[in-house]
N, C-alpha and C positions, 0 to 999 in steps of 0.2 A: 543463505540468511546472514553469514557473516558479514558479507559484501554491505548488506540489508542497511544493517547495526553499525558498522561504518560511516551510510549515510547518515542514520538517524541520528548518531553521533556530532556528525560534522554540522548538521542542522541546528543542535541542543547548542553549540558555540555559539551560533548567530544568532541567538536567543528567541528561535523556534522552537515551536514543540515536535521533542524527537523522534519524527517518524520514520522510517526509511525505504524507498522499493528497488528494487533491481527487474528490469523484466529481460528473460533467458529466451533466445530462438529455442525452435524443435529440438536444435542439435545440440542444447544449453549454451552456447554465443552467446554471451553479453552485448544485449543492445544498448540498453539504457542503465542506468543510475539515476536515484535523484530523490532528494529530503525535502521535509515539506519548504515554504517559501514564502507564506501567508504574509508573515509583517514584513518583512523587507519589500517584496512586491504589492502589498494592498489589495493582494487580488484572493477573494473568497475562494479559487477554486485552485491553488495553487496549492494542493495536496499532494505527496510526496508520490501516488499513486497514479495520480490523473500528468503529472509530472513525465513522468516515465514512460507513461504511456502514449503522451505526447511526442516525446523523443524517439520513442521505440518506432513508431508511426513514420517519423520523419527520415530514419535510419531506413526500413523497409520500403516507401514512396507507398504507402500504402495503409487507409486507415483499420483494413481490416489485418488483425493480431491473431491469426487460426495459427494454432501448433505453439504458440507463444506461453511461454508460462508467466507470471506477476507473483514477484516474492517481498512480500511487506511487511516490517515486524509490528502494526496493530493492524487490526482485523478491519478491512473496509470498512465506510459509512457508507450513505443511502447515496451521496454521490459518488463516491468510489467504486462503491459496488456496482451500480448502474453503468458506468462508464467501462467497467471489466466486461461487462455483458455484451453492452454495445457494439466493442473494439473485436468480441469473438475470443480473448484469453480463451484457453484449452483450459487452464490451472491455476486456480490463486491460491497459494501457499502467504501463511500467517503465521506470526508468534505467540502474540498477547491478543488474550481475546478484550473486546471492545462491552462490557456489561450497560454501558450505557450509552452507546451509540453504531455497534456493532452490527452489519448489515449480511452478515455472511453466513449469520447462526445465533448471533450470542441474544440481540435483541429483535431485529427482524432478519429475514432470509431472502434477502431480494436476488442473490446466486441463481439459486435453486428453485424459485418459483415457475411452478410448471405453465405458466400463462405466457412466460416470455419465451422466444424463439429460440434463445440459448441458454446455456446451465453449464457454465464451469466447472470440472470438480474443484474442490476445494480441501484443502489440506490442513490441518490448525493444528497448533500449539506446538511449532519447531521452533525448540531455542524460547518457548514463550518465558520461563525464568527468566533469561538474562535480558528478552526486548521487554518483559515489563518492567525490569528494575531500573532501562537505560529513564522511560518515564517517572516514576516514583523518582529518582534521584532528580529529575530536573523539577519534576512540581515541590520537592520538598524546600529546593532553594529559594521559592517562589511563594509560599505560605507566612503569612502574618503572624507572627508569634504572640 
């Protein structure tokens, strides 16, 4: 997760909102890194999440991510999460839960819904103090007084 909050860090610079994922092989390898990337790229799905999971992908030659963990410090949305399913992640590990767009537990549970072919476990709230305060400190800069 620290690796995580690094990204999400380095992301909140380039005046992104700071999210951050790392995704671990079976053996915990570091495949990927990567924060989100929305305004610099223009591109709706360039979430720190789908990001990583890109890369992880392109790392392995392989789009399926079995035995793969995804360590994010806020809690996937409906695309994030969908995409963790897809790719086969064994584990999404999270900080900060997401109360208003959080796809993993907090709002809907699209992980875990026993209709889809796969169900990551899911792991929540490591480190969630410090990935939610990296947020909270960047929206505060960003609020109209």
């Amino acid at each position: 997760m620290r690796l995580a909050l690094e990204e999400a860090r380095r992301a909140g610079t380039r005046g992104e909102v700071p999210v951050g994922a790392v995704l671990l092989s079976g053996s915990g390898e570091i495949l990927s890194r990567a924060g989100n990337d929305r305004e610099s790229t223009a591109d709706p799905t360039a979430h720190a999440e789908v990001l990583a999971l890109r890369a992880a992908a392109a790392v392995l030659g392989s789009w399926r991510l079995s035995g793969c963990t995804l360590v994010v410090t806020l809690e996937p949305c409906t695309m994030c999460a969908g995409a963790s399913v897809l790719s086969r992640v064994e584990r999404i590990v999270y900080g900060a839960a997401d109360e208003k767009g959080g796809a993993a537990g907090s709002l809907w549970d699209v992980v875990r819904d026993r209709r889809l072919n796969h169900r990551p476990e899911v792991v929540m709230g490591v480190l969630a103090e410090e990935c939610s305060a990296v947020l909270k400190e960047f929206f505060a800069t960003r609020r109209i007084r």
